[in-house]
C-alpha positions as CSV (number, residue, x, y, z in Angstrom):
1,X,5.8,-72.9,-2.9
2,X,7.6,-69.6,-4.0
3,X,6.4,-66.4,-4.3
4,X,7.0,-66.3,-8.3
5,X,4.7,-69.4,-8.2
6,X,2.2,-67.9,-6.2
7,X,1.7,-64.9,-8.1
8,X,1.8,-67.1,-11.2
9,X,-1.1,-68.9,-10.1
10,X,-3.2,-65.5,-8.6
11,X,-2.4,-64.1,-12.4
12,X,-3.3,-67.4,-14.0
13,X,-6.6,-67.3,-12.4
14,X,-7.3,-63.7,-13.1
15,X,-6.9,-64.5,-16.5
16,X,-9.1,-67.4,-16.4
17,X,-11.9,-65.5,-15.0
18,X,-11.6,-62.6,-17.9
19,X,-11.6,-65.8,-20.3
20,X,-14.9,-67.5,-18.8
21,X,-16.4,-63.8,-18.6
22,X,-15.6,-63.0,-22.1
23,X,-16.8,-66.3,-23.1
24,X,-20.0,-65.8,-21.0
25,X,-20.7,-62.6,-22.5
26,X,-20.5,-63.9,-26.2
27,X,-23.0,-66.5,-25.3
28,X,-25.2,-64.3,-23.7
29,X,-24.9,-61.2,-25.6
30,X,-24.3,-59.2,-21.9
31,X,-21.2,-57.6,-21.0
32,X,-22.4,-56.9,-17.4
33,X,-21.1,-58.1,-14.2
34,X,-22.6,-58.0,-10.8
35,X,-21.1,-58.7,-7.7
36,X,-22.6,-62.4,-7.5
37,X,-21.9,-63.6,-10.7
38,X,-17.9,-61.9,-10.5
39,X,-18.2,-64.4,-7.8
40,X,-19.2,-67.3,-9.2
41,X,-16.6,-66.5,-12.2
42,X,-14.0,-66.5,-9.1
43,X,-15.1,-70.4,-8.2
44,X,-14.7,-71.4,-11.8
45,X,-11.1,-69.8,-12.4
46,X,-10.1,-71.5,-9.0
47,X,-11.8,-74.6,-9.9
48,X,-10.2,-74.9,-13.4
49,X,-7.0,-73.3,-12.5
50,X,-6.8,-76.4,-9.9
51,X,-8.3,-79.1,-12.0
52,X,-6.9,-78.8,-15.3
53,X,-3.4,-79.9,-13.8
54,X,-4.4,-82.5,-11.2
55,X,-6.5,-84.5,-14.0
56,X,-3.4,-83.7,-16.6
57,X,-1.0,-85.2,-14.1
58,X,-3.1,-88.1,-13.0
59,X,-3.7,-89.2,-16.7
60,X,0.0,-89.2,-17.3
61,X,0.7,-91.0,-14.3
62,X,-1.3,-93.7,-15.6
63,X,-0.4,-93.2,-19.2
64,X,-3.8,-92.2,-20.8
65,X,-2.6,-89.8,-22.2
66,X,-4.5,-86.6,-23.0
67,X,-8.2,-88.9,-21.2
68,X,-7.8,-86.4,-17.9
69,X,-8.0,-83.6,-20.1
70,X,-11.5,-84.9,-21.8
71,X,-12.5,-85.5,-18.0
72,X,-11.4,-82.2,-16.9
73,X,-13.6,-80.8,-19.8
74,X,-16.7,-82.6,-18.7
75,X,-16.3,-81.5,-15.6
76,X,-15.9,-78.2,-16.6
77,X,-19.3,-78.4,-18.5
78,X,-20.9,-79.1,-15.7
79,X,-19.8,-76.6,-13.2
80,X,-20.0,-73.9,-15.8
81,X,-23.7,-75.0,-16.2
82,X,-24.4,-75.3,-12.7
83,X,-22.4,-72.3,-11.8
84,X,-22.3,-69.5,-14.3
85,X,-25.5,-70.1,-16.7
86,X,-27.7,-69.5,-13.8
87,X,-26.8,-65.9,-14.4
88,X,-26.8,-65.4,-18.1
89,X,-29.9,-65.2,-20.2
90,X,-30.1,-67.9,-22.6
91,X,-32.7,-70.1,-24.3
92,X,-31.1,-72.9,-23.6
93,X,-29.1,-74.1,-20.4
94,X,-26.9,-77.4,-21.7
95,X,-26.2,-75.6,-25.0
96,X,-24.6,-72.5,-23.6
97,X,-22.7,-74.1,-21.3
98,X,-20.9,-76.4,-23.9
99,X,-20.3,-73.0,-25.6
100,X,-19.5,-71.1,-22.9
101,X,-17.0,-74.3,-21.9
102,X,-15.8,-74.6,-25.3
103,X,-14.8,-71.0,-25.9
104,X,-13.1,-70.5,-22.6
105,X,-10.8,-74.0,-23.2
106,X,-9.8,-73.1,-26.6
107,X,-8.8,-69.3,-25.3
108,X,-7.0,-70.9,-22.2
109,X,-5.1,-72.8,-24.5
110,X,-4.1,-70.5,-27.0
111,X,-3.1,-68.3,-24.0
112,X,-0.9,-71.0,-22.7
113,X,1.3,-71.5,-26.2
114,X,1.7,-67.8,-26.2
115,X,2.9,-67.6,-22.9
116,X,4.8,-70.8,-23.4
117,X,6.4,-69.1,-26.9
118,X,6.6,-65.7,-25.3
119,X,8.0,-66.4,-21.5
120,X,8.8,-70.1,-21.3
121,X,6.3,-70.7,-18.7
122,X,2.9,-73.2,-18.3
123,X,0.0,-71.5,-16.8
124,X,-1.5,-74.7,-15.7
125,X,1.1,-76.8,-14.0
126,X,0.7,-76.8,-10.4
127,X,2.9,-79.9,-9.6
């Protein structure tokens, strides 16, 4: 592994942790951050900047097309509700975290064509 790709991935997850804390923040109508939950929106950016691309390589390896990406989303769900909701305020747990997963996938993607228009380069492609 490079240098270049190394600071790509370091940049992609800083990026992904703004995403999930601007998505938090819509949800929960709070735009503070404390030290734990900067934290916890540290193990989510590693965690999706790592598992978006395995489960998108693994579904192409077995040609299911875009199936690892649904998983990936799933999975996402769930750490985001396990992880992140703890610290928000909202009514209802299951609900935000959809939201919260939701929001932060569609801005992670619309980053990723820009940067694909704009620089030639996939954020989420480890291997």
């Amino acid at each position: 592994m490079s240098i270049e790709e190394l600071l790509l991935i370091l940049v992609t997850i800083v990026i992904v942790a703004l995403v999930f804390y601007a998505s938090g923040a819509l949800v929960g109508r709070d735009w503070g951050c404390t030290g734990p939950y900067a934290l916890r929106l540290a193990v989510v950016a590693v965690v999706t900047v790592i598992v978006i691309p395995v489960f998108r390589d693994a579904s192409d390896s077995f040609e299911l097309g875009d199936l690892g990406v649904v998983v990936a989303f799933v999975l996402l769900i769930f750490l985001v509700r396990y992880i992140l909701v703890d610290e928000l305020t909202v009514s209802d747990d299951w609900q935000a975290s959809i939201v919260i997963s939701l929001l932060g996938v569609v801005m992670l993607f619309i980053i990723e064509a820009i940067a694909l228009a704009a620089f030639d380069l996939t954020m989420f492609a480890l291997f």
